[in-house]
C-alpha positions as MATLAB code, in Angstrom:
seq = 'XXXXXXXXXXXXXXXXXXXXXXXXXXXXXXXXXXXXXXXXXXXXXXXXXXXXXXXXXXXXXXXXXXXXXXXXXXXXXXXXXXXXXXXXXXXXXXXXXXXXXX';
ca = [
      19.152   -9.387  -12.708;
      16.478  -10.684  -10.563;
      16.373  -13.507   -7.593;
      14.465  -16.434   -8.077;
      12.409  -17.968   -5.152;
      12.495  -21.410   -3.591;
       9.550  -23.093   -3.682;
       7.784  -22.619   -0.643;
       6.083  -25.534    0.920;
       2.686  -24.634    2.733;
       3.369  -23.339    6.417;
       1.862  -22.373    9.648;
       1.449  -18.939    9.882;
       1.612  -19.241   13.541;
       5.040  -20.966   13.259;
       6.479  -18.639   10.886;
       9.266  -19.674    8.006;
      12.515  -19.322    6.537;
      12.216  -17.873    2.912;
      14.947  -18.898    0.287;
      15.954  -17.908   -2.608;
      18.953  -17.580   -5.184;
      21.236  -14.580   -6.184;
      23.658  -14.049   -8.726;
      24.940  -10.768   -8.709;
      27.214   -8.672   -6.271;
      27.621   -9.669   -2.344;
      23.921   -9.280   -1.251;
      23.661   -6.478    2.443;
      19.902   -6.839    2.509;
      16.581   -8.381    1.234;
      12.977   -7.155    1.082;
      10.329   -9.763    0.855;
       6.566   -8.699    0.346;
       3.288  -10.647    0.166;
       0.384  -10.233   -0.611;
      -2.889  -11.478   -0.907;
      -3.905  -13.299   -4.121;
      -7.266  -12.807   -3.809;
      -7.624   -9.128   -3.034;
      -3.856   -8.156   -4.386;
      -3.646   -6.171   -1.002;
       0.373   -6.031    0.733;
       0.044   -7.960    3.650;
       3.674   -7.911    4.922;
       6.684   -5.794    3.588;
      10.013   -5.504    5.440;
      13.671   -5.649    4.616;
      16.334   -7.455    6.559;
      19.833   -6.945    6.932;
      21.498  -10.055    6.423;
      23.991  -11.739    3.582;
      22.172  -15.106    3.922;
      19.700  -15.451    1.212;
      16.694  -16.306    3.210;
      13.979  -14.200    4.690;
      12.848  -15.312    8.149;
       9.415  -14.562    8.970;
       8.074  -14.648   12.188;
       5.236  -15.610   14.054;
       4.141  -12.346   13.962;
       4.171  -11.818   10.330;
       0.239  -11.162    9.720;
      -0.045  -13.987    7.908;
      -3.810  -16.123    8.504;
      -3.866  -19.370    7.903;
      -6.236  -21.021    5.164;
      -5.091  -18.123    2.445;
      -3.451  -18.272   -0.616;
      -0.120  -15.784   -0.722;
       1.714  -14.587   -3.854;
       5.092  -13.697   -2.634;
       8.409  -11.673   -4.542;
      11.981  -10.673   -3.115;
      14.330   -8.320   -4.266;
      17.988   -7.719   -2.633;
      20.024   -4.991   -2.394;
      24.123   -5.433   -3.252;
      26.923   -4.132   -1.354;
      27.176   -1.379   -3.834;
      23.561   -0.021   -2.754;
      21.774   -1.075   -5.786;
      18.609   -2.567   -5.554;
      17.608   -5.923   -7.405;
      14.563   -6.304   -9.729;
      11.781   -7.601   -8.086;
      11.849  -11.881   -8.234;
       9.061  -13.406  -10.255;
       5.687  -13.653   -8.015;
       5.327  -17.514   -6.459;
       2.168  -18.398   -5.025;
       1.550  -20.523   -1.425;
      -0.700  -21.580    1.197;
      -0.452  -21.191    5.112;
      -2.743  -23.474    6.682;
      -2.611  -24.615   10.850;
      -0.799  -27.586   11.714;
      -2.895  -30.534   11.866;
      -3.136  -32.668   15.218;
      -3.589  -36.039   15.420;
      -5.606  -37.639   18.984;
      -6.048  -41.637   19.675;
];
């Protein structure tokens, strides 16, 4: 069994985001999220976090840029130890928050 992402609204990648997604298996220890670039296929961020939540928080610091287009997957490891398929690739933007002046 495999998780299944959220969709993932466009973000600032100087802002960071929360990453959800659904589970159906055994109580979940940890998740691994990893991105990559959609145009050159090249990982831009991989890490794993310990948490039973089933969200990935990614931080300010994540190496994201904005104006890019991201394909993202997740996979979650059980309480057992077992490792998830990797989720079904979902693509989306980062782009810099717009300000607005009078």
């Amino acid at each position: 069994m495999k998780p299944v992402l959220y969709l993932i609204p466009s973000f600032d990648s100087s802002l960071g985001s929360t990453i959800k997604f659904s589970w159906l298996g055994n109580q979940p220890i940890s998740n691994t999220l990893r991105i990559r670039n959609n145009i050159t296929n090249v990982v831009v961020y991989e890490k794993s976090q310990t948490t039973m939540r089933l969200e990935h928080v990614l931080s300010s610091a994540s190496g994201l840029i904005n104006g890019t287009l991201y394909n993202i997957s997740v996979k979650v490891t059980d309480s057992n130890g077992t490792d998830s398929e990797w989720s079904d690739q979902l693509l989306f933007y980062c782009y810099t928050t717009p300000t607005f002046e009078i």
